[in-house]
C-alpha positions as CSV (number, residue, x, y, z in Angstrom):
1,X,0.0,0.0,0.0
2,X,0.9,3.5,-0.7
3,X,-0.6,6.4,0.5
4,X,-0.4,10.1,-1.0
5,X,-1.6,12.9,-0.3
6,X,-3.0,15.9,-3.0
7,X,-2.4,19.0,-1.4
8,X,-3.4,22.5,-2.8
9,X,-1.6,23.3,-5.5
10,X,-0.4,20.2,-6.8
11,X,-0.7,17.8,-9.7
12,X,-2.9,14.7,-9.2
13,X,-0.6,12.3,-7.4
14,X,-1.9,9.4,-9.1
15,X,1.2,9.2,-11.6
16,X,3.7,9.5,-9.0
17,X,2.2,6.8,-6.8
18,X,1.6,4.4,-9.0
19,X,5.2,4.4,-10.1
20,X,6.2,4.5,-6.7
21,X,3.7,1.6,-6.0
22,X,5.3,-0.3,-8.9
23,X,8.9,0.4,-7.1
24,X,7.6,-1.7,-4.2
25,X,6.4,-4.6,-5.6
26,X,9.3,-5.1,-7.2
27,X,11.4,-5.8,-3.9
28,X,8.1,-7.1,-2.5
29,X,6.9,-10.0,-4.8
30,X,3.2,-9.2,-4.2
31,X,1.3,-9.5,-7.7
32,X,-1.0,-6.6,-6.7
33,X,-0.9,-3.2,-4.2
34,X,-3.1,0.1,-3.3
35,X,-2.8,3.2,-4.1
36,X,-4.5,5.5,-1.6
37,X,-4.8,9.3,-2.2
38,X,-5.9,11.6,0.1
39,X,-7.5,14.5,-1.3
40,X,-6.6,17.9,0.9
41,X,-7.3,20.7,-1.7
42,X,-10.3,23.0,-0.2
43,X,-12.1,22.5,-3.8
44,X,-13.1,19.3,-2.7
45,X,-15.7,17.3,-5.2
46,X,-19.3,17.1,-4.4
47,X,-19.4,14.7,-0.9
48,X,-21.4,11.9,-2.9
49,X,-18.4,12.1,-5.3
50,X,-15.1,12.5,-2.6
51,X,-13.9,8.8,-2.4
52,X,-14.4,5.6,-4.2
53,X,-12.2,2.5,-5.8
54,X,-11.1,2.2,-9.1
55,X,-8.5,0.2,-11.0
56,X,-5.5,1.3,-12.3
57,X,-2.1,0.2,-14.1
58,X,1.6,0.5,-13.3
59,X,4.2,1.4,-15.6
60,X,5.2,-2.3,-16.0
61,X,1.6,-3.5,-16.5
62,X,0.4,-4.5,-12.7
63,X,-3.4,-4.1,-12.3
64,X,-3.6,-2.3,-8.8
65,X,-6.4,-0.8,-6.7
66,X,-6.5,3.2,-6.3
67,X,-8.7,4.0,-3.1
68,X,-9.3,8.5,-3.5
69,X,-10.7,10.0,-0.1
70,X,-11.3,13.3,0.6
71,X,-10.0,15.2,3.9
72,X,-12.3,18.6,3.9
73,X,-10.6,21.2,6.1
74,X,-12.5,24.3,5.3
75,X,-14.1,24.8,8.4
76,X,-12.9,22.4,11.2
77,X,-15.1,21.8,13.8
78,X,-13.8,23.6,16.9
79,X,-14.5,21.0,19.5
80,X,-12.2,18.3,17.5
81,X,-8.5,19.1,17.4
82,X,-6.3,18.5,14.1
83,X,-4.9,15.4,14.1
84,X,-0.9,15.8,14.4
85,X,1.1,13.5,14.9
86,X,-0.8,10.5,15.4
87,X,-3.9,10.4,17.6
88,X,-5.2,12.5,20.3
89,X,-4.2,10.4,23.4
């Protein structure tokens, strides 16, 4: 698995993981991966459309899964602090 995350700004980084994917299953031997990218741009989708699987290919021809979820941070809710670091304890 490989996450990635799209952040404000950038290129979709769909390309960029995939090869990246393709990079580890090379030294890993598995025949198949995922791709997970977390959407952070504020001009999220429509929610109905902000995550969902579909199938992709590597540069050398694997058949992987891409999962795309969005993380809306327009307006956070006050009562729940960001999440850095890991998880509030």
């Amino acid at each position: 698995m490989e996450p990635k995350v799209w952040r404000p700004g950038a290129d979709d980084p769909k390309p960029e993981g995939l090869a990246q994917l393709d990079r580890y299953l090379d030294r890993l031997a598995p025949a198949t991966g995922v791709l997970v990218i977390f959407g952070r741009r504020p001009e999220a989708p429509p929610r109905r459309e902000r995550g969902g699987f579909e199938q992709a290919t590597t540069p050398s021809g694997r058949q992987v899964t891409v999962l795309r979820a969005w993380w809306v941070t327009q307006s956070p809710s006050p009562s729940v602090p960001p999440l850095r670091g890991g998880l509030p304890s």
